[in-house]
N, CA, C and O atoms as a GROMACS GRO file, in nm:
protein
  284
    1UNK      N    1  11.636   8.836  14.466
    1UNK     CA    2  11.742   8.870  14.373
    1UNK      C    3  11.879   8.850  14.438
    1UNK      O    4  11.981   8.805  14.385
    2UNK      N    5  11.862   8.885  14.545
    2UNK     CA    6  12.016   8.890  14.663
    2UNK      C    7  12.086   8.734  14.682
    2UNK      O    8  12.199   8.698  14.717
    3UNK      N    9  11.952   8.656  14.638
    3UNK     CA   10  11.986   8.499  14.706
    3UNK      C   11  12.038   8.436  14.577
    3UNK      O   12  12.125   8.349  14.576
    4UNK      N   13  11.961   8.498  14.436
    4UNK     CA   14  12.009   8.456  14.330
    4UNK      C   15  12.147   8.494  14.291
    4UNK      O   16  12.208   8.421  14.213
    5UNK      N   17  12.201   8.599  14.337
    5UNK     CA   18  12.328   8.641  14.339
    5UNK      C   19  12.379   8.571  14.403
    5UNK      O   20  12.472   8.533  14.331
    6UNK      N   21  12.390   8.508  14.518
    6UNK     CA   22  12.476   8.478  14.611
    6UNK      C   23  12.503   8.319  14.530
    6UNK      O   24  12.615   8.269  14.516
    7UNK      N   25  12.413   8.275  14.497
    7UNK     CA   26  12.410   8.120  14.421
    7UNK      C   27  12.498   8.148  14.309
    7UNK      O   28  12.542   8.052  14.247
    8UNK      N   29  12.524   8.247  14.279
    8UNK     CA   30  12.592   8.253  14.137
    8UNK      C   31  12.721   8.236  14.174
    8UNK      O   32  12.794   8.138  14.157
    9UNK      N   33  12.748   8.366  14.238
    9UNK     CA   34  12.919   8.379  14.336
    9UNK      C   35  12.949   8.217  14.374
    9UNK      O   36  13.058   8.163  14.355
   10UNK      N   37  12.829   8.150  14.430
   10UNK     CA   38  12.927   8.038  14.459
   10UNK      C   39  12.957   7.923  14.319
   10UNK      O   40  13.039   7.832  14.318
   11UNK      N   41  12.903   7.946  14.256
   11UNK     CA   42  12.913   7.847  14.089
   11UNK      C   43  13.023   7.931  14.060
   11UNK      O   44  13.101   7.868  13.989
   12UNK      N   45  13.063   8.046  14.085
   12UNK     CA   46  13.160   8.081  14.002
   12UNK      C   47  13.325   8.021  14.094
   12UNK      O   48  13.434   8.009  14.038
   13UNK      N   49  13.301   7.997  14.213
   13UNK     CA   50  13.394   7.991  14.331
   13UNK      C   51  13.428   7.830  14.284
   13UNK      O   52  13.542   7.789  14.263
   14UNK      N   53  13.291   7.739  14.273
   14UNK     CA   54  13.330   7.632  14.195
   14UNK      C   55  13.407   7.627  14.031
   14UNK      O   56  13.474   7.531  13.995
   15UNK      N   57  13.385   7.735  13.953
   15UNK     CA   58  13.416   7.686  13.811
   15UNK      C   59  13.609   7.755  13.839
   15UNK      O   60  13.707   7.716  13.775
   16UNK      N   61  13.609   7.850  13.938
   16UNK     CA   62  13.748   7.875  13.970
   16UNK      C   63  13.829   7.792  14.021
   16UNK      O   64  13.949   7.816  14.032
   17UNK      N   65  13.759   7.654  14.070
   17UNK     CA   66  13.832   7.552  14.154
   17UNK      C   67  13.837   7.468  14.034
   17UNK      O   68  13.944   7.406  14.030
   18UNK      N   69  13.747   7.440  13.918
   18UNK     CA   70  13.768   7.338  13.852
   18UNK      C   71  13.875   7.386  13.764
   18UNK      O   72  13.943   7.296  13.716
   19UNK      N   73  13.914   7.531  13.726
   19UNK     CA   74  14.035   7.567  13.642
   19UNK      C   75  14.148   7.566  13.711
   19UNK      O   76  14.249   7.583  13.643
   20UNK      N   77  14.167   7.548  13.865
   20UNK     CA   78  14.272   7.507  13.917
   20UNK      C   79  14.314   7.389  13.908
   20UNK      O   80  14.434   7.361  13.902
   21UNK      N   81  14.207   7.291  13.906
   21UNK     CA   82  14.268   7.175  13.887
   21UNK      C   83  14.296   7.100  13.765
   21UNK      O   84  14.357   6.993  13.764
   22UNK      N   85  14.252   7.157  13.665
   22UNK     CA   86  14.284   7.175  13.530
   22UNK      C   87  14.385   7.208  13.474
   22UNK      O   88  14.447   7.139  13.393
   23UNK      N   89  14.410   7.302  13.506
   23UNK     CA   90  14.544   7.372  13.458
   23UNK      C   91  14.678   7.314  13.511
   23UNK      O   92  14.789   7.326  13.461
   24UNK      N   93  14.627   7.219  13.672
   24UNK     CA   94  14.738   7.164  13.729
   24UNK      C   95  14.792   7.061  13.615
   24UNK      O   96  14.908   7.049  13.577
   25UNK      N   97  14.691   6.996  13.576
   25UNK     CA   98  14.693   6.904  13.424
   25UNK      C   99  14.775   6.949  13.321
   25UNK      O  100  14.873   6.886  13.280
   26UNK      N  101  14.735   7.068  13.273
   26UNK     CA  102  14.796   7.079  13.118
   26UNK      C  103  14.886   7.219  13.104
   26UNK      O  104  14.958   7.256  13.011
   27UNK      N  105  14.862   7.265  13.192
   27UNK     CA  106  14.972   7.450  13.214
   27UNK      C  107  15.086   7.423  13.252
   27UNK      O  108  15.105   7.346  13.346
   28UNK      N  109  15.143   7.456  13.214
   28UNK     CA  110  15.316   7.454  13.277
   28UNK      C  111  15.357   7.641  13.334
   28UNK      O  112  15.469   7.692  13.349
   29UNK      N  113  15.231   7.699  13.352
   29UNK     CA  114  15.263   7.829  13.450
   29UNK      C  115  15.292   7.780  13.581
   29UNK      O  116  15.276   7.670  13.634
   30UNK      N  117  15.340   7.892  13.621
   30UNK     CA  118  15.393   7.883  13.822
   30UNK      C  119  15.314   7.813  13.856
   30UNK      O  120  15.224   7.894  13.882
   31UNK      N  121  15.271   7.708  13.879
   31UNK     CA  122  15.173   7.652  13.948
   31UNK      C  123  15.143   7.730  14.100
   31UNK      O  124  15.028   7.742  14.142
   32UNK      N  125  15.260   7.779  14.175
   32UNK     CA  126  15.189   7.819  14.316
   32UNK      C  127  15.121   7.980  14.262
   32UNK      O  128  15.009   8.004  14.307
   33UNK      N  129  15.157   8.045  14.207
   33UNK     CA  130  15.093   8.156  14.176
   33UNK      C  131  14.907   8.128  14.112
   33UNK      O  132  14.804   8.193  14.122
   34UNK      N  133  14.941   8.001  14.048
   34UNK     CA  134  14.837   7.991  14.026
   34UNK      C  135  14.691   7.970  14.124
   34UNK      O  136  14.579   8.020  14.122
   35UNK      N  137  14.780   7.838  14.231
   35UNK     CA  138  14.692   7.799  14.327
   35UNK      C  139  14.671   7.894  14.368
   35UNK      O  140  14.551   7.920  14.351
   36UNK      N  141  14.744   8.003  14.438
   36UNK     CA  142  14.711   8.125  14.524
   36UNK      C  143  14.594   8.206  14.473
   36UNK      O  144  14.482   8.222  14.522
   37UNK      N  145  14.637   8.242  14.385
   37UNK     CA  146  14.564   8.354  14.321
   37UNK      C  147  14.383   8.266  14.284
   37UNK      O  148  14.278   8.329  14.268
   38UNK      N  149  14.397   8.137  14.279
   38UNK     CA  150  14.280   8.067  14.258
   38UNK      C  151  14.188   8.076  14.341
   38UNK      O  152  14.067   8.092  14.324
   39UNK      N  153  14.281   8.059  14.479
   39UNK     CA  154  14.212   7.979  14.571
   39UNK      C  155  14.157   8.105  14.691
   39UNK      O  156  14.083   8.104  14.790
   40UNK      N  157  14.248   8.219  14.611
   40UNK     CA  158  14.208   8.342  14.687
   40UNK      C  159  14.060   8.409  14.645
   40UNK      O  160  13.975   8.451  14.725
   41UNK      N  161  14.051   8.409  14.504
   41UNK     CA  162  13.907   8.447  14.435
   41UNK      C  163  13.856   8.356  14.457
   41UNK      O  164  13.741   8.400  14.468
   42UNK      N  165  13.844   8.189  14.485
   42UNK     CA  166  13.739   8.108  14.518
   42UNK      C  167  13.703   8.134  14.629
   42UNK      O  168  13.583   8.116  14.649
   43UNK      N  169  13.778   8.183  14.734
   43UNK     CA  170  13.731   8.186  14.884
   43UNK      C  171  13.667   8.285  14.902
   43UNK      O  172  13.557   8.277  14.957
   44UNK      N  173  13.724   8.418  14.853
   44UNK     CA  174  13.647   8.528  14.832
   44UNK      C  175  13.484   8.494  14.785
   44UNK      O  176  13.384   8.493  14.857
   45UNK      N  177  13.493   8.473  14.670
   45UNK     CA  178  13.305   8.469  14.583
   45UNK      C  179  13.238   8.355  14.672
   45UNK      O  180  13.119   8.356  14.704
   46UNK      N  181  13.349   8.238  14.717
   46UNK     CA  182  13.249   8.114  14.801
   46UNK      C  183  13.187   8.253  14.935
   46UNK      O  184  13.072   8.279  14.970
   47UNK      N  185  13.278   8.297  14.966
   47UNK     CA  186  13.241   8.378  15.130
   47UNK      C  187  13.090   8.485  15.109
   47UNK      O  188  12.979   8.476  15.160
   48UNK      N  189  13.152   8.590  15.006
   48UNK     CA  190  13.046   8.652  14.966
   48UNK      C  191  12.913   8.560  14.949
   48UNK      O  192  12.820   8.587  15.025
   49UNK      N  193  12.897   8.466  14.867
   49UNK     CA  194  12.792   8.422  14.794
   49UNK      C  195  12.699   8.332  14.908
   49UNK      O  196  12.580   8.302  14.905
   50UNK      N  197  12.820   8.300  15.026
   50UNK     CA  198  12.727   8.232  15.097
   50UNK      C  199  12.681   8.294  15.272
   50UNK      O  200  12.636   8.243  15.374
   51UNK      N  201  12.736   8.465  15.218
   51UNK     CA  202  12.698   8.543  15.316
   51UNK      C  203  12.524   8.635  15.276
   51UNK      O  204  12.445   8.688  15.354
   52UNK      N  205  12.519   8.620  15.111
   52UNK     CA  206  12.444   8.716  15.050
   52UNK      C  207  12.270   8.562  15.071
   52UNK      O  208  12.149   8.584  15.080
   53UNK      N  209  12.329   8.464  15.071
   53UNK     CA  210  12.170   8.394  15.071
   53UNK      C  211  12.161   8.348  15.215
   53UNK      O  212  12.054   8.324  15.271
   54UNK      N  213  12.286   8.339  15.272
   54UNK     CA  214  12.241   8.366  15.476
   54UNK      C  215  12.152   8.501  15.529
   54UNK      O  216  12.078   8.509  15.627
   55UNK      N  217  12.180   8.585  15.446
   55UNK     CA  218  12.164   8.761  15.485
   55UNK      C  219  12.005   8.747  15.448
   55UNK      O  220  11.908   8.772  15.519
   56UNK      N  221  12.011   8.705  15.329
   56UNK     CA  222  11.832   8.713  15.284
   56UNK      C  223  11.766   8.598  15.333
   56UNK      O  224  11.653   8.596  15.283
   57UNK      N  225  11.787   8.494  15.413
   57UNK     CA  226  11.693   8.396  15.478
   57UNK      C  227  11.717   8.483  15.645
   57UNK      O  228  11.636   8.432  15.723
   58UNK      N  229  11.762   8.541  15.683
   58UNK     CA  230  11.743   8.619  15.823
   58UNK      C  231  11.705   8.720  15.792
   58UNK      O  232  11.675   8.777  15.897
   59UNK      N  233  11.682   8.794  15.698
   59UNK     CA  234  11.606   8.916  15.661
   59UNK      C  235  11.468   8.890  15.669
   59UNK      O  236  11.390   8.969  15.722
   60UNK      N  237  11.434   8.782  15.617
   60UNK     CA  238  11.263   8.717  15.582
   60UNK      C  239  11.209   8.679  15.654
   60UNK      O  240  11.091   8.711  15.672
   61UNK      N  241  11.310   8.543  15.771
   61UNK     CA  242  11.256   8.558  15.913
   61UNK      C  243  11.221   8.670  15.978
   61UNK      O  244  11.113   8.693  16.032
   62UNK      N  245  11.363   8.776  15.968
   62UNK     CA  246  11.251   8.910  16.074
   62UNK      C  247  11.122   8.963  15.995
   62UNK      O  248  11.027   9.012  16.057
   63UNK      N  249  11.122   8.954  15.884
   63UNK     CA  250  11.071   9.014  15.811
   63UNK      C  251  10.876   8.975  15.859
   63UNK      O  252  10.772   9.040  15.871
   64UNK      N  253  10.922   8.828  15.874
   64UNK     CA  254  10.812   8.710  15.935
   64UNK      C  255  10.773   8.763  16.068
   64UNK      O  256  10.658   8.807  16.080
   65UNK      N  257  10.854   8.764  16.171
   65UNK     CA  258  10.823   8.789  16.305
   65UNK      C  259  10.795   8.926  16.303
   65UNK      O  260  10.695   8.949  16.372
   66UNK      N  261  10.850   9.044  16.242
   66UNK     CA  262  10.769   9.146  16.256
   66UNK      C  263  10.605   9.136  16.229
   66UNK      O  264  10.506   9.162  16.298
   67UNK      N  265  10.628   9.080  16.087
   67UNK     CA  266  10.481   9.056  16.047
   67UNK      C  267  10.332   9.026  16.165
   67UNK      O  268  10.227   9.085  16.194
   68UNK      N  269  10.391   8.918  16.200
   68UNK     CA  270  10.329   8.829  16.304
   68UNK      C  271  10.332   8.912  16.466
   68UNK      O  272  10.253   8.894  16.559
   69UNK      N  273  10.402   8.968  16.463
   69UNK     CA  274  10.373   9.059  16.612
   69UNK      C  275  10.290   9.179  16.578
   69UNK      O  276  10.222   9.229  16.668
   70UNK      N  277  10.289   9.228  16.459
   70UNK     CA  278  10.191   9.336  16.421
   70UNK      C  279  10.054   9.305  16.385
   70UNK      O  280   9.980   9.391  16.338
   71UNK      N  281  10.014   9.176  16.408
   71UNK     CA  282   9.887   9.116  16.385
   71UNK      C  283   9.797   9.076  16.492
   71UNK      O  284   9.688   9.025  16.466
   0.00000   0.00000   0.00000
């Protein structure tokens, strides 16, 4: 479930990058407020999302080697 989360955070880190560059297109808002604030929640959900399916493939390994030393 942890890994399926983490895959999500990062689709969302992507669909936040594709409305940055979108909006560079057709918005006439602050553009730097925009980038910022974009590129701050993309980095954020990219970081999370690709800390949450690192966390659960080293969880499973120990999870493995415990296994295997108790046998």
């Amino acid at each position: 479930m942890e890994k399926e989360f983490g895959k999500w955070l990062m689709d969302i880190a992507k669909y936040v990058v594709t409305a940055i560059v979108l909006s560079s297109f057709f918005g006439e808002a602050n553009k730097a407020t925009v980038y910022i604030v974009g590129l701050l929640i993309s980095g954020v959900t990219l970081y999370l999302g690709l800390q949450m399916i690192k966390g659960k493939s080293e969880s499973e390994r120990n999870n493995e080697n415990t296994n295997n030393l108790n046998n």
